[in-house]
Each structure stands twice: as C-alpha cells, then as structure tokens.
C-alpha atoms as a printed R data frame, in Angstrom:
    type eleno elety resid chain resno       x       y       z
1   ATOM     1    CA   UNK     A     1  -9.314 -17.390  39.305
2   ATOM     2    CA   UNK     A     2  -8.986 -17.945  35.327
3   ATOM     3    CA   UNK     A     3 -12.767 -17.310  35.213
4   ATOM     4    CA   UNK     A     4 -12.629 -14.058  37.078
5   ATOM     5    CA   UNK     A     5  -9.341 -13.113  35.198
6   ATOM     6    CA   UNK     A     6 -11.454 -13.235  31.811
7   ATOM     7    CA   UNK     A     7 -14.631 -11.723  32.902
8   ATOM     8    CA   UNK     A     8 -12.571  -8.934  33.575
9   ATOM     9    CA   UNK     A     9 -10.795  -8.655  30.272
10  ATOM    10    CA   UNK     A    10 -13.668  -9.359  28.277
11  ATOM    11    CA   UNK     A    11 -15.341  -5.986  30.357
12  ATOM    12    CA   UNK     A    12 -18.698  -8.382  30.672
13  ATOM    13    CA   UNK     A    13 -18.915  -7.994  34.543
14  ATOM    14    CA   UNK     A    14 -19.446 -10.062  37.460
15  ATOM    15    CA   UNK     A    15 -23.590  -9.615  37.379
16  ATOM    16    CA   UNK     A    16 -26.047 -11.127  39.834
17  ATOM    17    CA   UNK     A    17 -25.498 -14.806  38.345
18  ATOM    18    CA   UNK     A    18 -22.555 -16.616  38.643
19  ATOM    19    CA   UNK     A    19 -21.240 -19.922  38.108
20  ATOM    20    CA   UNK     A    20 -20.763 -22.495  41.568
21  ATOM    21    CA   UNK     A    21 -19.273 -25.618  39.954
22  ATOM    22    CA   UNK     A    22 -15.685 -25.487  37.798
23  ATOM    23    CA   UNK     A    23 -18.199 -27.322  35.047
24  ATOM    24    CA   UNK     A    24 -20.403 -24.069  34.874
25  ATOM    25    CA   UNK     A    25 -16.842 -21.912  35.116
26  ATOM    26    CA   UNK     A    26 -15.399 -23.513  31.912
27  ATOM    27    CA   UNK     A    27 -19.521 -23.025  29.759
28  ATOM    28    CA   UNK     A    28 -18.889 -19.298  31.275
29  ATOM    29    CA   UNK     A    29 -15.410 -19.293  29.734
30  ATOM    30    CA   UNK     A    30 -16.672 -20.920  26.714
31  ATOM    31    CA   UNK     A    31 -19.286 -18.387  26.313
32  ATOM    32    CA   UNK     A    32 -17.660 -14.968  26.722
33  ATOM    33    CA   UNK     A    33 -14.829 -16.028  24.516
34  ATOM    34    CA   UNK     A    34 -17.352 -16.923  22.126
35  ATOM    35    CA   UNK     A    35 -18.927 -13.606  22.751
36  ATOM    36    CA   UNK     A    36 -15.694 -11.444  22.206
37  ATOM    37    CA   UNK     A    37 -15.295 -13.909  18.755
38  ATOM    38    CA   UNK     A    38 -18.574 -12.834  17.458
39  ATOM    39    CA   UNK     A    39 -18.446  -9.191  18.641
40  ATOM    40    CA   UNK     A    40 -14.970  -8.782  16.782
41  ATOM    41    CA   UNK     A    41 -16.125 -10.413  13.627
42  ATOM    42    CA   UNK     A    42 -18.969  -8.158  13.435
43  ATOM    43    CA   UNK     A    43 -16.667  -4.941  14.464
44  ATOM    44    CA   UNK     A    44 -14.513  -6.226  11.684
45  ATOM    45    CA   UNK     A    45 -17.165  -5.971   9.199
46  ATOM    46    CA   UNK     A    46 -18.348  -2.768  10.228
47  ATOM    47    CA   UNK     A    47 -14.942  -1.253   9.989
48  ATOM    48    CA   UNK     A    48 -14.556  -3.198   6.385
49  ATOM    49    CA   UNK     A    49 -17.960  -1.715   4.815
50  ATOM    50    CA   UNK     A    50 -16.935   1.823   6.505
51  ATOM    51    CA   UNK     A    51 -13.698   1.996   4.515
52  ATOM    52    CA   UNK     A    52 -15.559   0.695   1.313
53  ATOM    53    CA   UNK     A    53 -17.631   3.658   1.685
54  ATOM    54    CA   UNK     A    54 -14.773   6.067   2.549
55  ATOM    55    CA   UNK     A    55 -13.614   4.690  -0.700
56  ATOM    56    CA   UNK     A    56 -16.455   5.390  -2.691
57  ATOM    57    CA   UNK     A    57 -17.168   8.626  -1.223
58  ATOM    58    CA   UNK     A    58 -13.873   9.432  -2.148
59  ATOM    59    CA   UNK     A    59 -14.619   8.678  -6.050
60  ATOM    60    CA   UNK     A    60 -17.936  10.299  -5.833
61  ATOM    61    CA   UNK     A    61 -15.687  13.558  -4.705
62  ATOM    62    CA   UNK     A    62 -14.020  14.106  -7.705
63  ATOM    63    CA   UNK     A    63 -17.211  13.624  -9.478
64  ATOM    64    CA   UNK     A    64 -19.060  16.247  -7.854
65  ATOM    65    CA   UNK     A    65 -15.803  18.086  -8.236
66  ATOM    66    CA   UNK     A    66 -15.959  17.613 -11.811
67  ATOM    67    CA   UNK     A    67 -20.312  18.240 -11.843
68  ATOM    68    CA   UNK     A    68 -19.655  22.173 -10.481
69  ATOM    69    CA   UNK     A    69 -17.132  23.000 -12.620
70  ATOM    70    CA   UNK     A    70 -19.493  22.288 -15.411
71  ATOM    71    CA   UNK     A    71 -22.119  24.120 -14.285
72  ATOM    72    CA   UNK     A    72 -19.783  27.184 -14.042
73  ATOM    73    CA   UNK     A    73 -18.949  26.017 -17.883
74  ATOM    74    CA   UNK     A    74 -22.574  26.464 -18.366
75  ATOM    75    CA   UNK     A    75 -23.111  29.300 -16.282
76  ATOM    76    CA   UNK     A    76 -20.167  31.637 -18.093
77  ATOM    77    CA   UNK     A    77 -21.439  29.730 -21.448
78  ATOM    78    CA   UNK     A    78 -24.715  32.312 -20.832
79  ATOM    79    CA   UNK     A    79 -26.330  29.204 -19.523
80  ATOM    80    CA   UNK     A    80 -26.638  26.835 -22.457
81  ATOM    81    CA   UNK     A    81 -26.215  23.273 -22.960
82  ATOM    82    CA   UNK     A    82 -22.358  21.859 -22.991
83  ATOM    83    CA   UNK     A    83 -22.317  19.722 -25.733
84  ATOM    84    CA   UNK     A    84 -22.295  15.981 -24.606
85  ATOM    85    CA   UNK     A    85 -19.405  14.828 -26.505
86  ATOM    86    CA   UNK     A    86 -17.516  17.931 -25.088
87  ATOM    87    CA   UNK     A    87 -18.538  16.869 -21.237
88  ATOM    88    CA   UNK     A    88 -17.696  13.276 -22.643
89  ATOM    89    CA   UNK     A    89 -13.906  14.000 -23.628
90  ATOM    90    CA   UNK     A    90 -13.366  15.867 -20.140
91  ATOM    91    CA   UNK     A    91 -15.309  13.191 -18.565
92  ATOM    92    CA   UNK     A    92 -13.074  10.579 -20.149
93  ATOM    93    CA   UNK     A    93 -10.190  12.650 -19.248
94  ATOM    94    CA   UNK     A    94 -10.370  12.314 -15.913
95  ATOM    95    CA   UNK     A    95 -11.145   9.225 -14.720
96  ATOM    96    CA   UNK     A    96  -8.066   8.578 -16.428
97  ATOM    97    CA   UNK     A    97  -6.592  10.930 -14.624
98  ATOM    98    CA   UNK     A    98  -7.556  10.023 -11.401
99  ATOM    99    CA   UNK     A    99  -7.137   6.124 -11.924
100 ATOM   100    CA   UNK     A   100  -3.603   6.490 -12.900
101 ATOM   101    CA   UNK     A   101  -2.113   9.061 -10.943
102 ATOM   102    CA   UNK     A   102   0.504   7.811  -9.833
103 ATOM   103    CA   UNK     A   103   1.387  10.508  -7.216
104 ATOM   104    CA   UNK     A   104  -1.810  10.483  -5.836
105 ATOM   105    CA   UNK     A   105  -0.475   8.482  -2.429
106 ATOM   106    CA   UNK     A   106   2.104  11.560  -1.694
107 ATOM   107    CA   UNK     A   107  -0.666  13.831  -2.603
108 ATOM   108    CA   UNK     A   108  -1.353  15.921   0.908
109 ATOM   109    CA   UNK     A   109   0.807  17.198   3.201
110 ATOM   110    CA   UNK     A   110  -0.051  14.310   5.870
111 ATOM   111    CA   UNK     A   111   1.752  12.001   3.049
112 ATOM   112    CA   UNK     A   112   4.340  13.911   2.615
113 ATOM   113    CA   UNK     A   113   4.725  14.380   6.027
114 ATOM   114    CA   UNK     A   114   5.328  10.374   6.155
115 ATOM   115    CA   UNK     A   115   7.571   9.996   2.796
116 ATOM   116    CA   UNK     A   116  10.122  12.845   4.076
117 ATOM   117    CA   UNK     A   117  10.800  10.826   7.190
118 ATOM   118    CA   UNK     A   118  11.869   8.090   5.602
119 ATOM   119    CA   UNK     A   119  15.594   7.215   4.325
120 ATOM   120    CA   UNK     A   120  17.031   8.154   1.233
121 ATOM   121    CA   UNK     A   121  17.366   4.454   0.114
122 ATOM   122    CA   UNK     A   122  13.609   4.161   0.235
123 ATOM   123    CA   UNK     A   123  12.247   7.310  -1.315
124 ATOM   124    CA   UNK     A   124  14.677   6.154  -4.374
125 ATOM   125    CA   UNK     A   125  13.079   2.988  -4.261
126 ATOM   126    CA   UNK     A   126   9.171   4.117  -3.661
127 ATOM   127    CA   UNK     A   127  10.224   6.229  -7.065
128 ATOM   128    CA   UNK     A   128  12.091   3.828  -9.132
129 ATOM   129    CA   UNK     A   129  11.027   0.392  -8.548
130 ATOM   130    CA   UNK     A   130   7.625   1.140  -8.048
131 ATOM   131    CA   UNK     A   131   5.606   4.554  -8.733
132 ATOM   132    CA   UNK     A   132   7.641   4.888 -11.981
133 ATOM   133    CA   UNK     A   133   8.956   1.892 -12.772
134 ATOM   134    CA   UNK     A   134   7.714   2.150 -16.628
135 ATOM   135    CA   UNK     A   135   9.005   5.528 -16.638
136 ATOM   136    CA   UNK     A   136  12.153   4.820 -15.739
137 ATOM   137    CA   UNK     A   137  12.718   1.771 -18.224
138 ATOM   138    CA   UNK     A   138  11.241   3.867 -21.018
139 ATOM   139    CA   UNK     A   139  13.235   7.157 -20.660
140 ATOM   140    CA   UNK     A   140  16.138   5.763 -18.916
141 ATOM   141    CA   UNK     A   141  18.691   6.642 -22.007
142 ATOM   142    CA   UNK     A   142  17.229  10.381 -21.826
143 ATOM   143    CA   UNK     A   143  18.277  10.697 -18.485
144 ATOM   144    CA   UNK     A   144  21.676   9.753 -18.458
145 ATOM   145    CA   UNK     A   145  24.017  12.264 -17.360
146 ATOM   146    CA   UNK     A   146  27.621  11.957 -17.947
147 ATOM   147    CA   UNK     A   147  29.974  12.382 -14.814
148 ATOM   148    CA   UNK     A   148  32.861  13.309 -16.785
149 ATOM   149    CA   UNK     A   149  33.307  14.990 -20.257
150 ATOM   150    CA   UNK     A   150  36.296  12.715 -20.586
151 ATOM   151    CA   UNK     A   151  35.183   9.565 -19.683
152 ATOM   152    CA   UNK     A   152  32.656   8.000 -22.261
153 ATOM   153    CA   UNK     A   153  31.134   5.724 -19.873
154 ATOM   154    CA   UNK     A   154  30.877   7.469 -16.878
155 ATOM   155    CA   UNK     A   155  27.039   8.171 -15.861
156 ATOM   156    CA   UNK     A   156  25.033   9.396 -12.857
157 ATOM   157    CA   UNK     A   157  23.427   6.522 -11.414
158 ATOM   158    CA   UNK     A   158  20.591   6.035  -8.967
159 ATOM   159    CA   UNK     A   159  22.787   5.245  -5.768
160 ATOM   160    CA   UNK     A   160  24.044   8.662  -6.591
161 ATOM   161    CA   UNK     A   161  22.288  10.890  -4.104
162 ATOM   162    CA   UNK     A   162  22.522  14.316  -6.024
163 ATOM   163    CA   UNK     A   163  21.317  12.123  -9.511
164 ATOM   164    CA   UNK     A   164  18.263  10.161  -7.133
165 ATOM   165    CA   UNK     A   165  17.421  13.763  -5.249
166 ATOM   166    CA   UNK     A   166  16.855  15.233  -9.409
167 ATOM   167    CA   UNK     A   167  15.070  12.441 -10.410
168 ATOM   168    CA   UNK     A   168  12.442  12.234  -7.764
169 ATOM   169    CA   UNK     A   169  12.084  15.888  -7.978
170 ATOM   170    CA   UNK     A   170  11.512  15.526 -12.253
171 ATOM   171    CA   UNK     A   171   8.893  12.640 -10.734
172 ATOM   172    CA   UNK     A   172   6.707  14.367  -8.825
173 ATOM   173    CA   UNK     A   173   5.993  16.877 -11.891
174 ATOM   174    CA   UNK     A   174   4.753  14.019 -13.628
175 ATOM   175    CA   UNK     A   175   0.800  13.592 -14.450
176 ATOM   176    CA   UNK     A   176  -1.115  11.009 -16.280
177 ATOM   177    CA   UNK     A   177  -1.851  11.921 -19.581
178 ATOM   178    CA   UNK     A   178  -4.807  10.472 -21.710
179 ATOM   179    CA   UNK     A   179  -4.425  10.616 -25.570
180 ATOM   180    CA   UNK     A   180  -7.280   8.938 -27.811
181 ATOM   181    CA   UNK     A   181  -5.221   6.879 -30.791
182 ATOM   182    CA   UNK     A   182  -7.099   8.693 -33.541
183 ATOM   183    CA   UNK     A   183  -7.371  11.404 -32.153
184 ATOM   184    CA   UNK     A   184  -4.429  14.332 -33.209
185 ATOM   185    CA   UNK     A   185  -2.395  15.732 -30.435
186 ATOM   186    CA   UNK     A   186  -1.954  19.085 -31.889
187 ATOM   187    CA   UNK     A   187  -4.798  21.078 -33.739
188 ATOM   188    CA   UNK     A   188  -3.996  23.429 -36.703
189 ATOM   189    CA   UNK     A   189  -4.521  26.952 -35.778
C-alpha cells in the first residue's frame, strides 16, 4: 500500500512494470524518492540562476535607462559628443544612487501596498532601526520637538504616534546623495 501511496504522490504512475516482491517495492521506493530528490535540486537551481538574472536584468535597466537619456543629451546637444568626464560624473552619480537608496524596497505601489498593512509599531521600526538608522543617530538633536514650552525636557519621542507618523513621512523624501571630497558643493555664479 506504502508503494502505491508514493507512486501516487510522486505523479510517476503505475506503468506497465511493476514490482512483485516487497524487496523490489522498497528499490521502487528507493528510487522515486531519489527521483523527486534530484528533480527538486535541479528545480532549485533553476529557480536560483532565474532570480540571479532577474537581478541583473534589473541593474542592466537602469543602465539602459541611463544610455537613452544620453542620447537625448546628445541628440538636443545638435548631436555631438558628451564629454566623457561629463557622462563619467552622471555615471558615477548614479550607481550611487541606485546602490544606496534606501527607499528603493517601498518603491512601487505593490510595496507599498505591503508596508501600509502592517502595524504602526513596525513601520516605526522598518524606519528607525533599520532603513535610517544612521540618519536617525546623526540628526536626532535636529529633530527634537518640545511637547511643552514650559517644560525643558519634555520631547516628542518615537512611541509617539503623531512624532513617528512625521518622521516617516520626512523619510521617505530622503535620497542618496553623492558628493566627491574635493569636489565644491556650490559653484560661483
């Protein structure tokens, strides 16, 4: 019964050969368990290399993203040559961008979708302890907020759901931003 049980689960099939002796049952229970092992291992690997590609596919998006827009540079630039170290400093620009954006994971709608249903407690924490977490250490004197005029040491904290609701919403305005050492911020005009 155990060998008919699993030839059914495994979807192999009863066939034209089948096994007479318990001895031949157990090698035919041997072998389609072996057979589901092997098929799932190489499913597995499929899937794996699939998502790797996804991945990549995903990176080569912005970059061919990033290729039209300059060719319309070029084309509204009466169809000369961007100069390299210009296409360089966007270049560089971005994949900083795109490596570091931290909001990229509540990017769509979809992922939205999937942060809005979950509780308050959790959105403060997806925010504070771990999207922002340098952001919130740096700046955290700049965003206290005193409750009370009168009381010198009376601040908004994060358990305070008004205070977390404004400081997610300040989050998700934020945006990586790249700035060369050397370089100056702020060009003479």
């Amino acid at each position: 019964m155990f060998y008919f049980a699993l030839t059914t689960l495994t979807t192999v099939g009863f066939g034209d050969l089948r096994p007479y002796s318990n001895i031949e049952r157990m090698a035919g229970v041997l072998l389609l368990l072996c057979g589901v092992m092997i098929f799932s291992y190489i499913i597995g690997n499929f899937l794996d290399a699939s998502d790797a590609l996804e991945e990549v596919a995903a990176d080569n998006e912005h970059a061919d993203d990033l290729s039209r827009f300059f060719g319309i540079l070029q084309k509204f630039n009466y169809n000369r040559i961007l100069k390299k170290e210009f296409t360089t400093r966007i270049e560089e620009y971005f994949e900083y961008f795109w490596s570091n954006d931290k909001l990229y994971s509540v990017a769509t709608d979809e992922d939205l979708r999937y942060y809005d249903e979950l509780p308050p407690d959790h959105k403060v924490d997806i925010f504070k302890n771990f999207l922002f977490r340098p952001f919130v250490q740096t700046f955290k004197k700049l965003f206290e907020i005193p409750k009370n005029k009168h009381l010198k040491h009376s601040y908004y904290k994060w358990f305070d759901e008004s205070y977390s609701e404004f400081m997610i919403q300040v989050m998700r305005y934020l945006e990586p931003r790249f700035y060369k050492k050397d370089e100056l911020i702020y060009e003479e005009l």
